[in-house]
C-alpha positions as CSV (number, residue, x, y, z in Angstrom):
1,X,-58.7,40.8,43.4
2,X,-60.7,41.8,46.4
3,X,-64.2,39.9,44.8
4,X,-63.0,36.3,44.7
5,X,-62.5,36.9,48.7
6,X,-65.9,38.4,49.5
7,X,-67.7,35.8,47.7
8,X,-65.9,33.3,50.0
9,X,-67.4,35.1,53.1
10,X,-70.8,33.9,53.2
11,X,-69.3,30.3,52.6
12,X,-67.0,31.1,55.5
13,X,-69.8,32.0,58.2
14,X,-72.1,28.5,56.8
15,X,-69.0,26.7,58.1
16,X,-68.7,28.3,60.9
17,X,-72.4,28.3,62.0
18,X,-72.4,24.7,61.1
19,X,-69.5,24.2,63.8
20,X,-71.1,26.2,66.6
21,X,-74.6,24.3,65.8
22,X,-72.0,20.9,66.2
23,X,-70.5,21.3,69.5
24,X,-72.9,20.2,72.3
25,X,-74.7,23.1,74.5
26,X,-73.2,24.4,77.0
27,X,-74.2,26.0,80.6
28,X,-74.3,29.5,81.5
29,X,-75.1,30.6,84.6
30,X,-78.5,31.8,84.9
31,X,-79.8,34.6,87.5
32,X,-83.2,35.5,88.3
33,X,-83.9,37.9,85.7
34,X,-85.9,35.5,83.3
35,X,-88.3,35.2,85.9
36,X,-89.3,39.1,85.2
37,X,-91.1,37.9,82.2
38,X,-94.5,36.5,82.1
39,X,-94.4,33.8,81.0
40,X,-90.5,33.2,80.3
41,X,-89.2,33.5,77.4
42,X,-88.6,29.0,76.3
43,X,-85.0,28.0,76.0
44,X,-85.5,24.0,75.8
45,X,-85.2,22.8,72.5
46,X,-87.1,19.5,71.2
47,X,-84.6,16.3,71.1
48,X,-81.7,18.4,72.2
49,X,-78.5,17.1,73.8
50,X,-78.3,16.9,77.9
51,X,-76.1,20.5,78.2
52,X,-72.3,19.7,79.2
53,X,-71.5,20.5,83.4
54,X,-69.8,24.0,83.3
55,X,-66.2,23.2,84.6
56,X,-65.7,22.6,88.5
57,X,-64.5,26.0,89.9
58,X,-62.9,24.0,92.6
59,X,-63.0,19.9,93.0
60,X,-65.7,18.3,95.0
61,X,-64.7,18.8,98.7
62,X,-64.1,15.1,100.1
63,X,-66.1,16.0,103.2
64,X,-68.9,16.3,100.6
65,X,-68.7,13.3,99.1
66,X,-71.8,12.1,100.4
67,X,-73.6,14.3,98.9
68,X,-73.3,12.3,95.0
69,X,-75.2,9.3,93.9
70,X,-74.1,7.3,91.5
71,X,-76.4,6.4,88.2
72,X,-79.4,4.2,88.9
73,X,-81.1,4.8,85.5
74,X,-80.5,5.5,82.2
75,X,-81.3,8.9,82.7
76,X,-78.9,9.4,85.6
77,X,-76.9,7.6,83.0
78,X,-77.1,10.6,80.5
79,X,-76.8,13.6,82.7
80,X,-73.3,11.4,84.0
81,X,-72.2,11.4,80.8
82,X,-72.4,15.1,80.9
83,X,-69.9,15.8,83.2
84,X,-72.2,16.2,86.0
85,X,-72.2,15.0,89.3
86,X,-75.9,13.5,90.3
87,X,-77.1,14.5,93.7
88,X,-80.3,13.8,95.7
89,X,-83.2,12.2,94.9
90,X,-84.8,11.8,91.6
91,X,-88.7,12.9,90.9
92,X,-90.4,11.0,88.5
93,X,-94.0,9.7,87.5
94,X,-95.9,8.8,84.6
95,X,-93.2,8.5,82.3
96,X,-91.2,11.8,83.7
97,X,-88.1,11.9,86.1
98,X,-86.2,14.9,87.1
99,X,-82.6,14.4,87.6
100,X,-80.3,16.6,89.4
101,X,-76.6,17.5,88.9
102,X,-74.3,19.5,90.1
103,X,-70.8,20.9,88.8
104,X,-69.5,22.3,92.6
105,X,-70.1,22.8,96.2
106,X,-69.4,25.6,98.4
107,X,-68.1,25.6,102.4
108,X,-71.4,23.9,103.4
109,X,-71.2,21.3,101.0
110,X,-74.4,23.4,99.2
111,X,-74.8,23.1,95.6
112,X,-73.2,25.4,93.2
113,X,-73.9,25.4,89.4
114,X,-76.6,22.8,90.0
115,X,-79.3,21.9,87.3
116,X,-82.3,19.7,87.1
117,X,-83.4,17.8,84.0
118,X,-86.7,16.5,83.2
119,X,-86.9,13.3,81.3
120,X,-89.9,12.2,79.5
121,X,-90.2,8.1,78.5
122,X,-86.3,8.3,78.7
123,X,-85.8,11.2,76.5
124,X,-84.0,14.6,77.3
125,X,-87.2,16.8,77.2
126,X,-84.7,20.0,79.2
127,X,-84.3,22.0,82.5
128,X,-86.1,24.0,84.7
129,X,-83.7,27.2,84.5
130,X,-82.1,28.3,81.4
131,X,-78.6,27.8,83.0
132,X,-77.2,26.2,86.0
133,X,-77.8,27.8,89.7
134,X,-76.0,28.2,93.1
135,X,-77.1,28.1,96.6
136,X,-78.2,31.0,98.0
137,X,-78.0,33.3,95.0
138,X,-80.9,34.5,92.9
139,X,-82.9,32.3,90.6
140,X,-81.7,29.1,92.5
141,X,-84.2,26.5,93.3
142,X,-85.7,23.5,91.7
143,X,-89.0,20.8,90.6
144,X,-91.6,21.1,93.7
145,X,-94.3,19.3,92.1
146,X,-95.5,16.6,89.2
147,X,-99.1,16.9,88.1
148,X,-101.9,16.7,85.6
149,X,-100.9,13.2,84.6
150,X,-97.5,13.8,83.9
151,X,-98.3,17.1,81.7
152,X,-97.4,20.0,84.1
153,X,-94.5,21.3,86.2
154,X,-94.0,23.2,88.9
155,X,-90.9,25.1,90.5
156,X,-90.2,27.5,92.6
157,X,-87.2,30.1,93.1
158,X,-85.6,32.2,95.0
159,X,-85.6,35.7,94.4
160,X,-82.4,38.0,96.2
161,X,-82.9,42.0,96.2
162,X,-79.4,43.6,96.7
163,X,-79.9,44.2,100.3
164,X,-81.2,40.2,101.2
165,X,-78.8,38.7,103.4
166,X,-78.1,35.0,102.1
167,X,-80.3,33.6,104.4
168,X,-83.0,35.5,103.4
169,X,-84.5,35.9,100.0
170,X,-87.2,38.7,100.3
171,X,-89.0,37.3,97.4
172,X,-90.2,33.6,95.9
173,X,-90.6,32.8,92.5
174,X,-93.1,30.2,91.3
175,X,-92.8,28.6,87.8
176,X,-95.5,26.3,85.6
177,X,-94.2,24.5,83.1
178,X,-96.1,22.1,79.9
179,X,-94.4,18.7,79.2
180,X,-95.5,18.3,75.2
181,X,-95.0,15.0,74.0
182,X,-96.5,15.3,70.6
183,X,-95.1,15.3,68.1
184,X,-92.6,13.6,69.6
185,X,-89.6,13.9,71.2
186,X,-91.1,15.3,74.3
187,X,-90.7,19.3,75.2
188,X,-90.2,21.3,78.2
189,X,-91.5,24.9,77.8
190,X,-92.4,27.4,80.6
191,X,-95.8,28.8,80.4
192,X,-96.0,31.0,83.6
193,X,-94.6,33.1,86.5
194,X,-96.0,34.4,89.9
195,X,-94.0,36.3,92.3
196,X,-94.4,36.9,96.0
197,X,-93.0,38.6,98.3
198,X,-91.9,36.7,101.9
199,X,-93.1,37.7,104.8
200,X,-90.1,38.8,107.5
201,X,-88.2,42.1,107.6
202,X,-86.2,41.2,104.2
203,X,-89.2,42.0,102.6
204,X,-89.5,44.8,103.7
205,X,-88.4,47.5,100.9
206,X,-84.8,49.9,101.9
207,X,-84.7,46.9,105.0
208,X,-80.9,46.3,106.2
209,X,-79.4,43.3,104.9
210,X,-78.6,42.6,109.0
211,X,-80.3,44.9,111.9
212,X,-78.7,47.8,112.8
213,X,-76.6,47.2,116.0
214,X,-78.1,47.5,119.3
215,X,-75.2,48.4,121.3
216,X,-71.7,48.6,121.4
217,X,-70.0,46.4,118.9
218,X,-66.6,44.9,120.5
219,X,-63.6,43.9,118.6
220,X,-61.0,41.6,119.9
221,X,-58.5,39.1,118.5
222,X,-59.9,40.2,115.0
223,X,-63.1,39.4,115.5
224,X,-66.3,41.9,115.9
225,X,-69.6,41.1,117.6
226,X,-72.6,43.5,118.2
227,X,-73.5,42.9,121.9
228,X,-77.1,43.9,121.9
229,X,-78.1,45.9,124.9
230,X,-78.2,44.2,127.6
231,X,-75.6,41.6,126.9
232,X,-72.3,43.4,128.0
233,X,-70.2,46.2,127.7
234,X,-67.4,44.8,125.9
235,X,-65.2,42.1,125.7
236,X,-61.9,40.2,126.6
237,X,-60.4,38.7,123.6
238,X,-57.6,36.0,123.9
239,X,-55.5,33.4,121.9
240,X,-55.5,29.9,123.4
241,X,-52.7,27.3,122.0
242,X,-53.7,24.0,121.1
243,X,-53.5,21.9,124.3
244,X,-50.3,20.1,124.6
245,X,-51.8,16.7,125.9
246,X,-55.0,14.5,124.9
247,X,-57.8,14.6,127.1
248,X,-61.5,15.1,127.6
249,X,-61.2,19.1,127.4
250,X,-58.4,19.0,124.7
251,X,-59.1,21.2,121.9
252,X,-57.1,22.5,119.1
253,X,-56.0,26.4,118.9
254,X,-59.1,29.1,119.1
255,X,-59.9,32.8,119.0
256,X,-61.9,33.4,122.5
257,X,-64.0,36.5,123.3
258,X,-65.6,36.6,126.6
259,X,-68.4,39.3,127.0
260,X,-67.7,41.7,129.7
261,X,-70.5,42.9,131.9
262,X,-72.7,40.0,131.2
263,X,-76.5,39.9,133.2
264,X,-76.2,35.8,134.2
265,X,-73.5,34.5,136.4
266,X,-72.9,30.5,136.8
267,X,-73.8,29.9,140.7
268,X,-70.9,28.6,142.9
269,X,-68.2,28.3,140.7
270,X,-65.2,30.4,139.9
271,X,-64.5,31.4,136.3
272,X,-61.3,30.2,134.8
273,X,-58.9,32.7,134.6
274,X,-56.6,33.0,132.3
275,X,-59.7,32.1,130.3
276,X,-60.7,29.2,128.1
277,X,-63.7,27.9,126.4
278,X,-65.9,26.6,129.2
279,X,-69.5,26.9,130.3
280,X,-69.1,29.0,132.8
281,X,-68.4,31.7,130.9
282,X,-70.3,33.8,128.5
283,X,-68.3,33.4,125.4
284,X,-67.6,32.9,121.7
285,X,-64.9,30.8,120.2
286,X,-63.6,30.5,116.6
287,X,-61.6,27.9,115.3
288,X,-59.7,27.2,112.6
289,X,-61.7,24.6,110.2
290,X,-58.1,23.6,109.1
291,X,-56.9,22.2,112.2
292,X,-59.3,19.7,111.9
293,X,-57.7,18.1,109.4
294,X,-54.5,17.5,110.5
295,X,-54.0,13.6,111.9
296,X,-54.8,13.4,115.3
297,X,-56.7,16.9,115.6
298,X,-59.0,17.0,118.7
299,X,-62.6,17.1,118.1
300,X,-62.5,16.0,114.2
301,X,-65.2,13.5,114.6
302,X,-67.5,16.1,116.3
303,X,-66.7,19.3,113.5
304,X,-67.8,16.1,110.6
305,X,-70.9,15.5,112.7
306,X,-72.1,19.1,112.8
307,X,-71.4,19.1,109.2
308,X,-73.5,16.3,108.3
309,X,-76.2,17.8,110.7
310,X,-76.6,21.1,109.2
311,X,-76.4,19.6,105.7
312,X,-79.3,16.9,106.1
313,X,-80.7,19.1,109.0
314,X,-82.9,16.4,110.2
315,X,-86.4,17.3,112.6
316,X,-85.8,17.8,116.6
317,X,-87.6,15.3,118.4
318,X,-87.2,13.8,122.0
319,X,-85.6,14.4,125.4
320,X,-82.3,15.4,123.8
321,X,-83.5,17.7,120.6
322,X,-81.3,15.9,118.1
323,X,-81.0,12.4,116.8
324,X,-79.6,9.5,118.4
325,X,-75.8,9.6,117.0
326,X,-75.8,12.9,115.6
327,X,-74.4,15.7,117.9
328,X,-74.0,17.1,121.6
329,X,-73.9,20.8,121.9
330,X,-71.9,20.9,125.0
331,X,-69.1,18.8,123.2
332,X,-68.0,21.8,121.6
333,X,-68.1,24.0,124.8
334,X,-64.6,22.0,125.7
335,X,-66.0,18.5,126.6
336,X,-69.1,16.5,126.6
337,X,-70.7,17.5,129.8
338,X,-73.7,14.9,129.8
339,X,-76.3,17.7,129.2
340,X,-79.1,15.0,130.1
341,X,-81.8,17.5,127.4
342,X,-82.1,20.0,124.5
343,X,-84.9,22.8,125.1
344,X,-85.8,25.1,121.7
345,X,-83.1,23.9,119.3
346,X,-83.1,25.7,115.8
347,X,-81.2,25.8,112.7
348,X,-80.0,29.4,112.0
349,X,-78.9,30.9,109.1
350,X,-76.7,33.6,109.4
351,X,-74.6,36.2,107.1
352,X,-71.1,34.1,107.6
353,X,-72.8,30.7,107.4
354,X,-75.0,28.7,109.2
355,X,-75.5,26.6,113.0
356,X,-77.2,25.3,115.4
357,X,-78.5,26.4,118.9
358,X,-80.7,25.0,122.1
359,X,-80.8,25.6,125.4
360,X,-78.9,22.7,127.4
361,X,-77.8,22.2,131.5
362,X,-74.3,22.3,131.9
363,X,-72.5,20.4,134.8
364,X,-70.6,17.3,135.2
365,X,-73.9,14.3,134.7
366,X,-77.2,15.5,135.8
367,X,-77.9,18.0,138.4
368,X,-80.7,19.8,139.4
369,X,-81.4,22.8,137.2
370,X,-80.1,26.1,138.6
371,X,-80.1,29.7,136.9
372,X,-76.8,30.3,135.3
373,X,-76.2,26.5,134.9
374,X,-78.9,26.4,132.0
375,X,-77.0,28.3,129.1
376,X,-77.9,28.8,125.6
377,X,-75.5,26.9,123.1
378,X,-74.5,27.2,119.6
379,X,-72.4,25.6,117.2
380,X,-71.8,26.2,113.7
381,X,-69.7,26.6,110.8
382,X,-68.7,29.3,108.2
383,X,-70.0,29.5,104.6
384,X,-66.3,29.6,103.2
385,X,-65.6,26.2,105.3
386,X,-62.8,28.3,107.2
387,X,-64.0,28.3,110.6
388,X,-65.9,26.3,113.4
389,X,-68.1,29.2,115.7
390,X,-68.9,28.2,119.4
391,X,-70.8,30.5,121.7
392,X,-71.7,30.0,124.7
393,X,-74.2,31.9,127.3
394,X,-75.7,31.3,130.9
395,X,-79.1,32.0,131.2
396,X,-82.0,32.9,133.9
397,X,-85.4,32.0,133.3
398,X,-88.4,32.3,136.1
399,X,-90.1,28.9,137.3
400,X,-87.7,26.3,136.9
401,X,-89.0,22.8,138.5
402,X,-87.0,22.6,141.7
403,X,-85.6,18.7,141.5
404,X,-83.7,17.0,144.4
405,X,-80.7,15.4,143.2
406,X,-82.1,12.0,144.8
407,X,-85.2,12.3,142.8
408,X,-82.6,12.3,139.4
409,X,-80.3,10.1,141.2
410,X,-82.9,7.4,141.4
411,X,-84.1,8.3,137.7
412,X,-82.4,10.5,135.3
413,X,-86.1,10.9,133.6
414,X,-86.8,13.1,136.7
415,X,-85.1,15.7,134.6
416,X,-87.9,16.0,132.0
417,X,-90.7,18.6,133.9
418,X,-87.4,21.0,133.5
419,X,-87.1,20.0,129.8
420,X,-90.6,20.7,129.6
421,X,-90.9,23.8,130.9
422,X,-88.2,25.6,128.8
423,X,-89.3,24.2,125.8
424,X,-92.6,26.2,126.5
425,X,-91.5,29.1,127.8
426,X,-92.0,32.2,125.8
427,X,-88.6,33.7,124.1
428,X,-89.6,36.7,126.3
429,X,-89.1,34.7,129.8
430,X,-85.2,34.3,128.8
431,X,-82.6,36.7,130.3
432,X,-80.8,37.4,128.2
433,X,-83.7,36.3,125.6
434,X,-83.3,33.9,122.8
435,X,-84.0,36.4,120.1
436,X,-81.2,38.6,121.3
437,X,-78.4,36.1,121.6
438,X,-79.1,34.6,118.0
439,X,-78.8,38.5,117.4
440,X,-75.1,38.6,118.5
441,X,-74.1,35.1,117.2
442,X,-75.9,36.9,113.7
443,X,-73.6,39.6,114.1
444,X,-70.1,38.4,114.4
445,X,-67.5,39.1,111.7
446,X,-64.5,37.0,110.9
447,X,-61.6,37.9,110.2
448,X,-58.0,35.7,109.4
């Protein structure tokens, strides 16, 4: 009685080998560990199917919608039809194109369980990972070169020790791959990997995912911030309402710390008090993301430019550091206060997310530049898309171009010899320096 059933088993496991071989591939995340073998092992198989997107954790955010492209050629076409959702720019040349997709985004509108697929004369020929990637994490990167007359690959990828903070991958991976074509259909297969480490203290080995605090760390209004020594002693926290009435300082409801003990006052002016977000203050303020979407939120327009800023991050250039139409950082100090230049604006990338920062003149239209009315200024905005960060810091620098206010009166382009000299001065000429206040906008923890 038992027999008849065994001898059924092996047709039993054709069947349902032929069914798994039936359904169409699909993608499993990949790390970094299959660039630890040299080379790696291949994963592409010859006139396979483009693998299906994984499911969407979460739907597209709509802020990110900018981000897709729609199919321009039958090879967009095909990665489309697998559930994907094409973003950026396609590589292609003699006969290849690489086409990205993406199943997700995170906070930032950066990629999660993205893929890239080479093409070869309009066939599938595979991907550059064995499974999809995400920002940030390790094995993510992508195509970074097209040689050889169309018959090698190159890619790179980053590589995250335990310790890296996100901004920081301590190593980089690079990848060559061969694109057969005969016998036909075209193959992608992996033929070799170099690792390097990157230079910078993540590479170092046993280094701190963030540097160990300087001084005091303050906590206020559930937030904490390392205050690096020489900053302050402390700080005042606080919980301001959203403002009752529209207006050029209206702004929705904030966290505030204001850093007690701090080595730059603003000359002539009297600190508010109770106090709000303002230049004259060395300060950081956290808002709710949230509130920005409500109708008729104060300062919407500016939180989607700062978004689209750090997402395309496009080059500083000019009198005023960023592009015509993009962004103002005193706008998110309380109002726009005609900051007539940008001195030593940088991107940062930072444990909770990522921002911007530059050294601007604050004051009502343009003034001669005084100590304590040039302050250091950052915007940014969490990696979970909860919170917008603004800090603000008056600064002291020696040498500043003395300028009568007839001189910018008569020509606001008066103003540029102070420009000018900031942008060269050495990170070491600040009080408090640079260095040190990206430290304490590095260090701030967020809490609900």
């Amino acid at each position: 009685m038992i027999r008849p059933a065994l001898t059924r088993l092996p047709l039993l496991a054709a069947l349902l080998a032929a069914l798994v071989l039936s359904l169409p591939p699909q993608a499993v995340l990949a790390d970094g560990a299959w660039l630890g073998q040299a080379p790696p092992a291949p994963w592409n198989t010859a006139g396979g199917p483009v693998p299906a997107a994984p499911p969407a954790a979460v739907a597209l955010d709509p802020r990110c919608a900018n981000l897709a492209r729609t199919p321009e050629t039958a090879a967009d076409g095909q990665v489309a039809a697998a559930g994907w959702t094409l973003f950026g720019t396609y590589t292609g040349g003699w006969g290849v194109q690489i086409v990205r997709g993406l199943a997700g985004v995170d906070g930032m509108c950066r990629p999660l369980q993205y893929q890239e697929f080479v093409f070869v004369d309009g066939t599938f020929a595979g991907t550059v990972s064995p499974g999809p990637m995400d920002a940030r994490a390790d094995g993510s990167g992508g195509v970074t070169g097209l040689a050889d007359g169309g018959a090698q690959l190159s890619a790179s990828f980053q590589r995250y020790a335990a310790a890296d903070p996100l901004c920081c991958p301590s190593a980089t991976s690079s990848v060559t791959y061969r694109i057969d074509r005969a016998p036909a259909p075209a193959l992608l297969v992996p033929t070799a990997v170099s690792t390097i480490q990157n230079p910078g203290p993540a590479a170092a080995p046993g280094a701190p995912s963030t540097p160990a605090c300087a001084g005091p760390t303050a906590t206020a209004e559930r937030l904490a911030v390392c205050l690096t020594s020489g900053v302050g002693s402390g700080v005042q926290g606080s919980s301001i309402p959203r403002s009752a009435q529209p207006g050029p300082g209206a702004t929705e409801a904030y966290r505030l710390l204001v850093v007690q003990g701090y080595p730059v006052a603003v000359p002539g002016v009297t600190p508010p008090n109770p106090p709000l977000i303002s230049p004259l203050l060395p300060e950081i303020a956290v808002f709710n993301l949230g509130d920005f979407d409500q109708p008729n939120a104060y300062g919407a327009a500016q939180v989607e430019s700062l978004r689209q800023l750090l997402l395309n991050r496009p080059a500083f250039a000019g009198l005023q550091g960023f592009p015509q139409g993009t962004i103002s950082l005193p706008q998110y100090a309380g109002r726009d206060l005609s900051t007539p230049y940008t001195a030593r604006p940088a991107y940062l990338d930072l444990p909770w997310g990522s921002g911007v920062r530059g050294v601007v003149q604050a004051g009502q239209g343009i003034t001669p530049p005084q100590n304590g009315r040039i302050q250091y200024q950052f915007a940014g905005l969490s990696s979970d898309n909860r919170w917008l960060v603004v800090a603000t810091f008056p600064l002291s620098v020696p040498g500043l171009p003395a300028i009568p206010q007839e001189a910018l009166t008569a020509n606001a382009a008066a103003i540029v010899p102070a420009q000018v000299h900031l942008s060269l001065l050495q990170d070491g000429s600040y009080t408090p320096t640079l260095s040190v206040l990206d430290a304490v906008v590095q260090s701030l923890q967020l809490a609900p």
